[in-house]
C-alpha positions as a Markdown table, in Angstrom:
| # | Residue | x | y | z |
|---|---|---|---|---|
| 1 | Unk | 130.0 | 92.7 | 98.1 |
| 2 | Unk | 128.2 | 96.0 | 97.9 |
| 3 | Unk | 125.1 | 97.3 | 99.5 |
| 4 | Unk | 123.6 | 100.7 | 99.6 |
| 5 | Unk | 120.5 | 102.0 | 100.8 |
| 6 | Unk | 120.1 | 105.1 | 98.3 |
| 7 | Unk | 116.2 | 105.7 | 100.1 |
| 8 | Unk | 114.9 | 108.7 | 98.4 |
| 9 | Unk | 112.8 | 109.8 | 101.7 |
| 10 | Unk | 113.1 | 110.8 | 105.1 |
| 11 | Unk | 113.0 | 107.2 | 106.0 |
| 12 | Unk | 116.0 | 105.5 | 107.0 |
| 13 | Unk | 116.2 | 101.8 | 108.9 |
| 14 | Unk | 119.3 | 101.4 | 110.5 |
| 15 | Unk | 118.3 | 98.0 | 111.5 |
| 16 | Unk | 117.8 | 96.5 | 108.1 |
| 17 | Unk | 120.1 | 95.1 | 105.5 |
| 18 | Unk | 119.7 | 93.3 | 102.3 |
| 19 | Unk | 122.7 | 90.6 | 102.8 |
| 20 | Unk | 120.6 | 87.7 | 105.1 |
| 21 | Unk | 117.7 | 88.1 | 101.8 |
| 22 | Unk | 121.1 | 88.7 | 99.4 |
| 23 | Unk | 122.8 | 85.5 | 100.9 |
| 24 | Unk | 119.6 | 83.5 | 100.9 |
| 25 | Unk | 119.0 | 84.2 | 97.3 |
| 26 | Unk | 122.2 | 83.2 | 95.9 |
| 27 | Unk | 123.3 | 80.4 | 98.1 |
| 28 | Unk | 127.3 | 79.5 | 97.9 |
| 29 | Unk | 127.3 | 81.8 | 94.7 |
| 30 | Unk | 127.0 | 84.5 | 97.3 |
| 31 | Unk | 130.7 | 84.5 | 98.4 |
| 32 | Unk | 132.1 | 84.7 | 94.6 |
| 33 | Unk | 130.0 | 87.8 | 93.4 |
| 34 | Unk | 130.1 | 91.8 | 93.4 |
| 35 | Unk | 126.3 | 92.3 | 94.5 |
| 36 | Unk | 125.2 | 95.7 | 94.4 |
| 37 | Unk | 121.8 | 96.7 | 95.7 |
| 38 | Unk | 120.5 | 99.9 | 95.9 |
| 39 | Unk | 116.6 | 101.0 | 97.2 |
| 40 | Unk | 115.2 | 103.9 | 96.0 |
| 41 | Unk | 111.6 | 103.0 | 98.3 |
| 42 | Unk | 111.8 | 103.1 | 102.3 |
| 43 | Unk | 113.3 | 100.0 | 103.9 |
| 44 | Unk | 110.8 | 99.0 | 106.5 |
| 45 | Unk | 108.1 | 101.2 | 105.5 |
| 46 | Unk | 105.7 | 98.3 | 104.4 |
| 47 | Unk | 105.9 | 99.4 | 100.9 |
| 48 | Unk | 107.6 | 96.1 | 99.8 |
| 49 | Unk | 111.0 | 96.2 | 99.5 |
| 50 | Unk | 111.6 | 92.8 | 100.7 |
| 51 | Unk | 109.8 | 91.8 | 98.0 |
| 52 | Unk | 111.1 | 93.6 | 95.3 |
| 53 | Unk | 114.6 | 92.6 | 96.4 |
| 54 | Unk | 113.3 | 89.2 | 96.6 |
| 55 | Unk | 111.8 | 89.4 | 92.8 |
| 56 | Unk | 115.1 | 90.7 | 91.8 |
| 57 | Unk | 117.6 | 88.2 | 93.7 |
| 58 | Unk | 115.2 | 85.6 | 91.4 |
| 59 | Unk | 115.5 | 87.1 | 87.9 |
| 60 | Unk | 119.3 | 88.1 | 88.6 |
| 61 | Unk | 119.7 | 84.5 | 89.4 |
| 62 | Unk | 117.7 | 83.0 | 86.3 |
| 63 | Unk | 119.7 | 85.6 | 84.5 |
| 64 | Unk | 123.5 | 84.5 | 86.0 |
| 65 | Unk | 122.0 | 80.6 | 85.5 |
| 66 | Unk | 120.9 | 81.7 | 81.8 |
| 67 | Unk | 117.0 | 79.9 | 82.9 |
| 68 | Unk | 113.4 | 81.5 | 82.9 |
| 69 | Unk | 110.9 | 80.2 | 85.5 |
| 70 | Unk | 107.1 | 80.9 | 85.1 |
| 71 | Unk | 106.0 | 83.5 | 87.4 |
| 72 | Unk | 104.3 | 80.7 | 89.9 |
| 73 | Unk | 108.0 | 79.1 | 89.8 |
| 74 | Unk | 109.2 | 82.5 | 90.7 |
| 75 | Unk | 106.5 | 82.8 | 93.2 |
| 76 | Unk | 107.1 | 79.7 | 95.2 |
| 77 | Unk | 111.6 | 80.7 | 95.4 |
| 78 | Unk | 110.5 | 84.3 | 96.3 |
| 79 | Unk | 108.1 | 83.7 | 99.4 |
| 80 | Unk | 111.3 | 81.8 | 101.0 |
| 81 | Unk | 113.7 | 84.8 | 100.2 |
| 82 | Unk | 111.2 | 87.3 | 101.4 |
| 83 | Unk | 110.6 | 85.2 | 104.6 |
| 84 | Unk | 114.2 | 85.8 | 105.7 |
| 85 | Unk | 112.8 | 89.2 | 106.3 |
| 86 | Unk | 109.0 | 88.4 | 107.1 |
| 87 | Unk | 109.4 | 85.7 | 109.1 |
| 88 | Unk | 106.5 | 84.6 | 107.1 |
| 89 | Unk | 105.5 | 85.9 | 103.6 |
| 90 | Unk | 102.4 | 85.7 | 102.9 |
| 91 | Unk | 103.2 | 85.6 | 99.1 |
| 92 | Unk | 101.0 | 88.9 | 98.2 |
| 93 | Unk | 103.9 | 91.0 | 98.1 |
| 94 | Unk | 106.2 | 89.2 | 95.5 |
| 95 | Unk | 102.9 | 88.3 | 93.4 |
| 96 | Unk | 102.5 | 92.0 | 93.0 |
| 97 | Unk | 106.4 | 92.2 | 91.9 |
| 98 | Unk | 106.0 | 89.5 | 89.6 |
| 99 | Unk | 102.6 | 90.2 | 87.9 |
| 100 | Unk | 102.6 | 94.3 | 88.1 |
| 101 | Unk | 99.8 | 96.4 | 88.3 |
| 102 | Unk | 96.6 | 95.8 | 90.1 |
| 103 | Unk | 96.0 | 91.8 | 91.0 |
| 104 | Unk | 93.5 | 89.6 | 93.0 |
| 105 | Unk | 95.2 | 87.9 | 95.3 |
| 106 | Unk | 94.1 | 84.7 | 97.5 |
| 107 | Unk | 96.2 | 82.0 | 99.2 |
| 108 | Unk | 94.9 | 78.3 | 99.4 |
| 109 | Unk | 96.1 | 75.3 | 100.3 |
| 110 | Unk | 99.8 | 75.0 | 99.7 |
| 111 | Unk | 99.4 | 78.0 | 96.7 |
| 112 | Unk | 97.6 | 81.0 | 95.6 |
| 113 | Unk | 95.1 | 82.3 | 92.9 |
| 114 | Unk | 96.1 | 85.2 | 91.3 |
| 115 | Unk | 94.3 | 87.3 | 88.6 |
| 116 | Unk | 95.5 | 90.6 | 86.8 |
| 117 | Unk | 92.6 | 93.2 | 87.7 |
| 118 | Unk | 92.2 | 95.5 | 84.6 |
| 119 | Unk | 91.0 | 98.8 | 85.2 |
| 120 | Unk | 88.7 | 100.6 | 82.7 |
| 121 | Unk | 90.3 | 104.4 | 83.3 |
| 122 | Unk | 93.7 | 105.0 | 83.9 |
| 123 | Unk | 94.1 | 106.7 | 87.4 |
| 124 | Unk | 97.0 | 108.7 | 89.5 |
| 125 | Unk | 97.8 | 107.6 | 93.2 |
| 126 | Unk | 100.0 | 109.2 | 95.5 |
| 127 | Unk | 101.3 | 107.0 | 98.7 |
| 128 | Unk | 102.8 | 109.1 | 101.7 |
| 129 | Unk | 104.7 | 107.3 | 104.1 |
| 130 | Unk | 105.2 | 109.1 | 107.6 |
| 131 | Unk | 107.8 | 107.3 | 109.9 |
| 132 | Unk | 108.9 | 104.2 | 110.4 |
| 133 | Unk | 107.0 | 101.3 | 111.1 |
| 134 | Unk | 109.9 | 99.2 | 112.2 |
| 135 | Unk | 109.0 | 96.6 | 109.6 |
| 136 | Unk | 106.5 | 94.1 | 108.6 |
| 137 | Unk | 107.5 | 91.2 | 111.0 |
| 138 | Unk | 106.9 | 93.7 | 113.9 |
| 139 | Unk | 103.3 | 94.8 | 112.5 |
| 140 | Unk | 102.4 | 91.4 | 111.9 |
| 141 | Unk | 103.3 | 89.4 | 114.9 |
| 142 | Unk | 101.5 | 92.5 | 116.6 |
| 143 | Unk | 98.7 | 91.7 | 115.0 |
| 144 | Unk | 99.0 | 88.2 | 115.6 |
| 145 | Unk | 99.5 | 88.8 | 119.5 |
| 146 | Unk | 96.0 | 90.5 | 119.6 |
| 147 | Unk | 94.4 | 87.8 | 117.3 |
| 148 | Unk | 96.1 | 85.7 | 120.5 |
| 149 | Unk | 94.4 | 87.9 | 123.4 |
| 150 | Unk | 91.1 | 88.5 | 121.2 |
| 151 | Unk | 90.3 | 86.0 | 118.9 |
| 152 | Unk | 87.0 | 87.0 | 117.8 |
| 153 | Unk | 86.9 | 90.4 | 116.7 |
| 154 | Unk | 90.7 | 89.9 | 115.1 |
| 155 | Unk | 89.1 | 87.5 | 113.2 |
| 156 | Unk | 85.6 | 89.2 | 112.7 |
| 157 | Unk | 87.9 | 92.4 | 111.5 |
| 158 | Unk | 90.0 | 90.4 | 109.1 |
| 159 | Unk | 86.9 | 89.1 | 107.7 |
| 160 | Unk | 85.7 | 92.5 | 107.1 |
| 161 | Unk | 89.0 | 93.9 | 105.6 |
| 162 | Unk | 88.9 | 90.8 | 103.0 |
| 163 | Unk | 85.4 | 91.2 | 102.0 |
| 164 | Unk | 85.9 | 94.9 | 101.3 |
| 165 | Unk | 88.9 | 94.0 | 99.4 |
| 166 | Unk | 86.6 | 91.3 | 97.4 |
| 167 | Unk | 83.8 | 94.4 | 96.8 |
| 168 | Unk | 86.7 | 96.9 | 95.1 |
């Protein structure tokens, strides 16, 4: 088993490896295959790589298995592989990976509703990433301990952030 982290950027994570995701993905098959996995987008630099991996590790395995799964079949064996380095996925990540492109994205209940957003121009968009976050799992339960400390205005700024996101 092979894994490299070719990261075309100044960002490096020492701390993180694909083989708990790797080994998560393919069960005992694990063990009896050459697994090579390379990033070419920062590792821990909330850009989703856990979820592309994830996305992966689920079409190499329909692939191996010769089977196709429908995206929300994908979805529901990705969050569980992405959790391995979330903690817990909230699903938005891999729905992006599966769907591509711009989507609507809203968890309820046990699921979520999803719809491709169609743009009417075509448009360039540059993302710079300066440092290292030290991963989503870190950003998130940080922002879970001050949801913990100050209910209220986490939750009256979460309200905000997802009404601007339903405005565009």
């Amino acid at each position: 088993t092979f894994f490299s982290s070719e990261v075309h950027t100044a960002i490096e994570s020492k701390n993180s490896s694909p083989e708990p995701m790797v080994r998560k993905a393919l069960g005992q098959a694990f063990d009896n295959l050459d697994v090579d996995v390379t990033f070419e987008v920062p590792l821990s630099g909330g850009l989703g790589s856990s979820a592309a991996l994830a996305v992966a590790l689920i079409r190499a395995q329909c692939t191996y298995d010769e089977i196709q799964l429908d995206p929300d079949q994908m979805l529901s064996q990705g969050s569980p592989i992405e959790n391995v380095a979330h903690g817990n996925s909230s699903g938005l990540d891999p729905a992006i990976c599966l769907n591509g492109g711009l989507i609507s994205y809203q968890r309820v209940n046990e699921g979520a509703v999803i719809e491709k957003i169609a743009l009417g121009e075509s448009f360039h968009m540059v993302i710079g990433v300066y440092g290292n976050h030290g991963g989503t799992v870190r950003r998130v339960k940080a922002i879970a301990d001050l949801k913990a400390q100050a209910s209220n205005p986490i939750e009256a700024a979460l309200d905000t952030l997802g009404e601007c996101a339903r405005w565009g």
